[in-house]
Each structure stands twice: as structure tokens, then as C-alpha cells.
C-alpha positions as CSV (number, residue, x, y, z in Angstrom):
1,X,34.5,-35.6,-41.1
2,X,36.8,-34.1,-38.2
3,X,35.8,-30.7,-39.1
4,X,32.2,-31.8,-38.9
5,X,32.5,-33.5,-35.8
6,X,34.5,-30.0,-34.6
7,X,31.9,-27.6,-35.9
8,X,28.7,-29.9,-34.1
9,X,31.4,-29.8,-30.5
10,X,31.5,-26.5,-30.5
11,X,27.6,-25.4,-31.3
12,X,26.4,-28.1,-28.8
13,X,29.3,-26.1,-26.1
14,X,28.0,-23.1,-27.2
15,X,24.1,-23.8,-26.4
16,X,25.3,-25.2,-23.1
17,X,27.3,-21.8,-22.2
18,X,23.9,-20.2,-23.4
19,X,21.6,-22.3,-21.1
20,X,23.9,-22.3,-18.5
21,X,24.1,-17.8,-18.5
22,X,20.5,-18.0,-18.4
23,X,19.9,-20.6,-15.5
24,X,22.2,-18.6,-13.4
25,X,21.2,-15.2,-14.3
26,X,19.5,-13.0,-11.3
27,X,15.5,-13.2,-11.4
28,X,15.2,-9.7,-12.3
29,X,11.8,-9.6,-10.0
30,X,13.3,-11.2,-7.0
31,X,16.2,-8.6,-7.3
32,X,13.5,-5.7,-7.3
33,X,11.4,-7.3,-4.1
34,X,14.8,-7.1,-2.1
35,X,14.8,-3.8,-3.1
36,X,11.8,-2.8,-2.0
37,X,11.8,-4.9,1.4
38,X,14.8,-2.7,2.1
39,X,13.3,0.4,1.3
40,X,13.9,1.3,4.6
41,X,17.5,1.1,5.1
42,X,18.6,4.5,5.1
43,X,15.8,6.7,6.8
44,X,16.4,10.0,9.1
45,X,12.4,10.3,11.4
46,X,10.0,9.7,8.7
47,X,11.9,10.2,5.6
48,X,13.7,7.8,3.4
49,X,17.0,8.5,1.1
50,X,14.5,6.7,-1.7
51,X,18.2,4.9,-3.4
52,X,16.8,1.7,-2.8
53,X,12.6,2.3,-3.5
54,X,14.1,3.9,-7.0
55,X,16.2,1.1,-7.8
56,X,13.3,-1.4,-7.4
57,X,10.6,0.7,-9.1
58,X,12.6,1.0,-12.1
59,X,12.8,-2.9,-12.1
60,X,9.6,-3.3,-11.7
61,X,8.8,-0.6,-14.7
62,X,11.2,-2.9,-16.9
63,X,8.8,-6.3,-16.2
64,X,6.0,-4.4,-16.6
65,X,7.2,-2.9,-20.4
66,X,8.4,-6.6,-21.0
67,X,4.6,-7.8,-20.3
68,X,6.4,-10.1,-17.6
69,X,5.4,-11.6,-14.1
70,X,2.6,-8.3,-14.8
71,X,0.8,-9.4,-11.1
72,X,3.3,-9.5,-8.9
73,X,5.1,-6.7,-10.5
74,X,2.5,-4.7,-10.8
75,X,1.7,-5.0,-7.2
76,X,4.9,-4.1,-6.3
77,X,5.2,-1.2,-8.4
78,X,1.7,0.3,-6.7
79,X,3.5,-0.4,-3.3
80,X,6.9,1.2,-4.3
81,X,5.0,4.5,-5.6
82,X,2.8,5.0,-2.5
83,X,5.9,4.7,-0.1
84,X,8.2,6.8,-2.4
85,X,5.2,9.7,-2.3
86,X,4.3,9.3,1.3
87,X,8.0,9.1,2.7
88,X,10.7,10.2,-0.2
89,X,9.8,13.0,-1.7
90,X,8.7,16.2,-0.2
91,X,6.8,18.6,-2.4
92,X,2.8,18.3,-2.9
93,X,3.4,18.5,-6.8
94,X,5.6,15.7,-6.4
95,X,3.3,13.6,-4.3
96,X,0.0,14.2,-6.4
97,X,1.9,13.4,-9.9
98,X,3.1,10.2,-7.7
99,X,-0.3,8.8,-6.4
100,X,-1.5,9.7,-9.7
101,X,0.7,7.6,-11.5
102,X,-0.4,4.5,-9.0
103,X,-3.8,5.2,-9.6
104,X,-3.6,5.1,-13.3
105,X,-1.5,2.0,-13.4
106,X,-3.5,0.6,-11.0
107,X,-6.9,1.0,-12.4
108,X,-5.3,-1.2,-15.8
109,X,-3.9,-3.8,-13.4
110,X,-7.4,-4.1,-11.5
111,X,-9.1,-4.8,-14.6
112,X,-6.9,-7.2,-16.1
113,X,-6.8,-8.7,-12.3
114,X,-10.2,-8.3,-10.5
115,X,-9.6,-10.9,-8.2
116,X,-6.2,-9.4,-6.6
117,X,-6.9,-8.2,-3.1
118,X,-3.2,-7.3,-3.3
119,X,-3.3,-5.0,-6.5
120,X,-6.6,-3.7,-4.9
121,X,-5.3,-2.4,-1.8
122,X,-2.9,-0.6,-3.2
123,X,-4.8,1.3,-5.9
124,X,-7.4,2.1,-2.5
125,X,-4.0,3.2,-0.7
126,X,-3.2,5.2,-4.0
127,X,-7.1,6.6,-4.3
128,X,-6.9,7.7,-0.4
129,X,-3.5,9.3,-0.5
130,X,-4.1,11.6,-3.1
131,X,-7.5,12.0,-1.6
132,X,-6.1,13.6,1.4
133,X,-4.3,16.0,-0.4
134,X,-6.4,17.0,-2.4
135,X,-9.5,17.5,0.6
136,X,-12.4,15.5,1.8
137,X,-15.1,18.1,-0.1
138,X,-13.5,18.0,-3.4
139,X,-13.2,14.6,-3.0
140,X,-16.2,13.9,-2.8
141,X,-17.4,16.0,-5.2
142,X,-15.0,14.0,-7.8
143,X,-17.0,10.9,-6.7
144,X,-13.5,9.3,-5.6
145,X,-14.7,8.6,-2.0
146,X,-17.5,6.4,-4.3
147,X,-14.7,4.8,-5.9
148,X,-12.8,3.9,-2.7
149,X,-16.1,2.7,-1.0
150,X,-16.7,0.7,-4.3
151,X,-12.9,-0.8,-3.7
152,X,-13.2,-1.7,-0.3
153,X,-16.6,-4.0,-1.0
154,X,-14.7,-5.2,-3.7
155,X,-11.7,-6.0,-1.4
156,X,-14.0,-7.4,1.5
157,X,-16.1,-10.0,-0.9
158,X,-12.3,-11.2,-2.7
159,X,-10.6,-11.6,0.9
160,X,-12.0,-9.6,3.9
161,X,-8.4,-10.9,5.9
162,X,-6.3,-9.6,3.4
163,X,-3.5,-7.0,5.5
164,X,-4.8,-7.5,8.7
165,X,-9.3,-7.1,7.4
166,X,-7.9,-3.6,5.1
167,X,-11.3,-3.9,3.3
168,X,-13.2,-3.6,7.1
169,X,-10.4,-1.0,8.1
170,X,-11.0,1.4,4.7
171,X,-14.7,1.5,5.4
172,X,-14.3,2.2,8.7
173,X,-11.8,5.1,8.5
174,X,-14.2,6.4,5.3
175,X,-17.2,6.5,7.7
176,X,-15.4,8.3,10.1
177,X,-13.6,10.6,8.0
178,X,-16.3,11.4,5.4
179,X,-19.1,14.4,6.5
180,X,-22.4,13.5,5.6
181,X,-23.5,15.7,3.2
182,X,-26.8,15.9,2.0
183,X,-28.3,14.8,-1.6
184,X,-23.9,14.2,-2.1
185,X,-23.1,11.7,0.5
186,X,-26.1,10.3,2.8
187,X,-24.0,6.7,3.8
188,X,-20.9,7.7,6.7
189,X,-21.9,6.7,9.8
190,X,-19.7,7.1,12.9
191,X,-21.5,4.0,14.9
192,X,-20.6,1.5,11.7
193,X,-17.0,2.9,11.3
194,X,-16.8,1.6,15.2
195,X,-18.2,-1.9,14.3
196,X,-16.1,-2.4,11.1
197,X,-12.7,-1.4,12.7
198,X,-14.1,-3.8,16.0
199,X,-14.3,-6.5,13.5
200,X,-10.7,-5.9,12.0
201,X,-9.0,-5.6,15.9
202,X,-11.1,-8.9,16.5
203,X,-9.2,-10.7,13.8
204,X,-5.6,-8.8,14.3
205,X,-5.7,-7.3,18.0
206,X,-1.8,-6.7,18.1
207,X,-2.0,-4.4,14.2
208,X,-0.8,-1.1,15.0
209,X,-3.4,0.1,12.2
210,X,-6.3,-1.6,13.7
211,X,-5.4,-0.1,16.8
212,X,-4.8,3.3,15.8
213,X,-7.9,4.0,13.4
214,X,-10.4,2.6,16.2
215,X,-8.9,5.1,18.2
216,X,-9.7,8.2,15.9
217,X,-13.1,6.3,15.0
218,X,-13.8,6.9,19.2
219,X,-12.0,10.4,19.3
220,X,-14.4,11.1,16.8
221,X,-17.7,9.8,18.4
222,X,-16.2,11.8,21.3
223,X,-15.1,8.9,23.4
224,X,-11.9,10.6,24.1
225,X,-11.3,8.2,28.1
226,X,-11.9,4.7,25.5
227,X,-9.8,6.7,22.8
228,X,-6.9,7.1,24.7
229,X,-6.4,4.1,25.4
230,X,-6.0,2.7,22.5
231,X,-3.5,5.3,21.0
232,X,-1.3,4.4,24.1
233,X,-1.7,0.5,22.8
234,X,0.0,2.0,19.1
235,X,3.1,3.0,21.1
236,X,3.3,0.2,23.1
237,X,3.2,-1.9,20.2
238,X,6.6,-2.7,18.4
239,X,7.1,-1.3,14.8
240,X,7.4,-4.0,12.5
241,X,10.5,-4.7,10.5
242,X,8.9,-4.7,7.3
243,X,6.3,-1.4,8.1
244,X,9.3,0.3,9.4
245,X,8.3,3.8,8.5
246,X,4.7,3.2,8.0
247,X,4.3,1.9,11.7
248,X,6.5,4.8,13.0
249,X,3.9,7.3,11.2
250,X,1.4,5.6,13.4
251,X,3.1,6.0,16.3
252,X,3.7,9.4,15.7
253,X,0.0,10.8,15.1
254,X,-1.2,8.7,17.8
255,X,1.3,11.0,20.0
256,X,-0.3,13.9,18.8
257,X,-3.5,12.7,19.5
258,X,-2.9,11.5,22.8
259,X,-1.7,15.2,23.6
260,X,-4.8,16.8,22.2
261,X,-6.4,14.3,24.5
262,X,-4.5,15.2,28.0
């Protein structure tokens, strides 16, 4: 009876060590976000060391292969790639097989999540990165300026506020950006890229990207007075915490720009 009584204590300690290691185990996830929010700790200009982006992508690789918090991970994981190919590495190789990698992952997360704005951005951000590599013309001979104009409806009918109107801001920059070319592309239109980025700096005055995008949509309508202006606003603006790099690469172009201006 004793030894029975022994044998139940210990399995019922046991199954409270068990419950009690897994209550107070780190979220695995949460770790990976506080990663990636400090991807920018250790940066020299424009370029990061990438210790901390890697650390959270490989989380985020580990919930996705366990079929776990697939959203939010997935998201992140699109988010982490673009930064690591835009400010970690260096080579072109490196970059395309990067964006590549988001825009494959990304197309399977959009389908199993077509209501994400979040997962949506960032497979646009992917499309357009690689896009700019790889050249407006064969770009749109691929059909992938279709596919971000496609995206960016998408994004606009899910959530047209979603990071600062990005579905209003995408369609501007693509008007502005894309050449017209007959029988291939008949839609961009310098005039409407001016009224959607108007509509995103209605909504978020003070975004940096809002700022700086209506400021190349004017350069290139040849407003170059109105223009300046507004690329003077980007480095007046502070750079945010949390778009540390991405805010200083705005503020950085829109230099440039202001002395192809003067």
C-alpha cells in the first residue's frame, strides 16, 4: 500500500515538474520578434552585422516547419528576409536568391491567408525588391509589375491604412516608376501616382515614405520647386526607432535628390 501510495507521489510530482518546464519555457515566437525588433542594433551607415536578423529568421524557419503560429511567423519571416537582402548582405546573387526566397514563401502564405494585409505587404516589398534588380523592362515583360499592381488592389480593398495607406503608396510609386509601353503596359500615369501618394500623406503627413515618394512622383512630373520641398521634410523628419535603417535609406536618397535638384 506504501509503495503504491509512493509510486502515485512521485508520477503526480513528476507531471507537475513537466507542466511547470513547459509553463515557464520562452515562447519561442516572442523570442524571434525581439530579435527581429533589434535587427538594428549593430549597424555601420546603412549596413547591419545581420547576428540578430539571422538568429530570428532561423526561429521563425523552426515555427514555420513545426506548422506553428504559421501567420505571424510567416509574416515575420517575409520581413526578416527583405531587411537581411536590402541591408546585410552585399552581393546581387545574394540579394536575388534572398527576395526570391520571400516571394516563394510568400506567395504559399498569401493563399493560405488572403485576408493578411501584413503577409501581403511583404510579399509586394519582396515582388518590388527583386524587381529593381532585376530592371523595370524585364520586369515587365515577366508580368511581375501585373502581379504587384494585382497586390496592391488586393492590399487597398483588405485595409487601405495598413503601414501608413502602403496599398495607395505601391500604386503610386508603380505609376511613377513604370514607362508606358505600348500593347505591354497602357495603365501608369504620372497625374494618378500624384493623387494616390496625396491620399496616403493625407492620412499619415509626418511618414517619411509618404513624404519621400510624393517627392519623386513631382521630380518626375518635373515639379522640381514643389519637389524639393518635400525631400527637405524626409530630413527634417526623425528616423523612427523601429525603421532605423529603412528611414535612414530615405533620408539618404532624398539627399541625393535634393542635390540633383540645386
Amino acid at each position: 500500500m506504501l509503495r503504491h501510495e509512493a509510486s502515485h507521489f512521485m508520477i503526480t510530482r513528476l507531471f507537475i515538474i513537466l507542466f511547470l518546464c513547459a509553463a515557464f519555457q520562452p515562447d519561442e515566437l516572442q523570442t524571434g520578434i525581439r530579435y527581429f525588433n533589434a535587427r538594428a542594433a549593430a549597424v555601420k551607415g546603412l549596413q547591419s552585422d545581420g547576428g540578430n536578423i539571422d538568429k530570428a529568421l532561423k526561429i521563425f524557419e523552426g515555427e514555420l516547419a513545426l506548422n506553428r503560429n504559421t501567420e505571424t511567423a510567416g509574416f515575420y519571416y517575409l520581413e526578416a528576409l527583405n531587411y537581411k537582402g536590402r541591408f546585410v548582405v552585399i552581393s546581387i546573387a545574394d540579394k536575388k536568391a534572398i527576395f526570391s526566397t520571400a516571394i516563394k514563401k510568400g506567395n504559399e502564405l498569401i493563399r493560405r491567408y488572403p485576408s493578411s494585409a501584413a503577409i501581403r505587404f511583404s510579399l509586394i516589398t519582396s515582388i518590388g525588391l527583386l524587381a529593381e534588380i532585376n530592371g523595370v523592362l524585364k520586369s515587365a515583360e515577366n508580368g511581375v509589375l501585373q502581379q504587384m499592381l494585382m497586390h496592391s488592389q488586393a492590399l487597398i480593398k483588405t485595409d487601405s491604412m495598413y503601414h501608413y495607406c502602403a496599398g495607395w503608396k505601391v500604386l503610386g510609386i508603380l505609376n511613377y516608376k513604370t514607362p508606358s509601353i505600348p500593347l505591354v503596359l497602357s495603365w501608369p500615369d504620372k497625374e494618378e501616382a500624384k493623387r494616390l501618394l496625396r491620399k496616403s500623406l493625407k492620412y499619415f503627413p509626418a511618414d517619411l515614405s509618404n513624404n519621400f515618394y510624393y517627392a519623386e512622383a513631382l521630380m518626375e512630373n518635373g515639379e522640381k520647386a514643389e519637389a524639393r520641398i518635400y525631400f527637405q521634410l524626409v530630413l527634417k523628419f526623425p528616423s523612427r526607432k523601429e525603421l532605423l535603417l529603412e528611414d535612414e535609406y530615405l533620408k539618404a536618397e532624398a539627399k541625393k535628390h535634393l542635390e540633383q535638384l540645386n
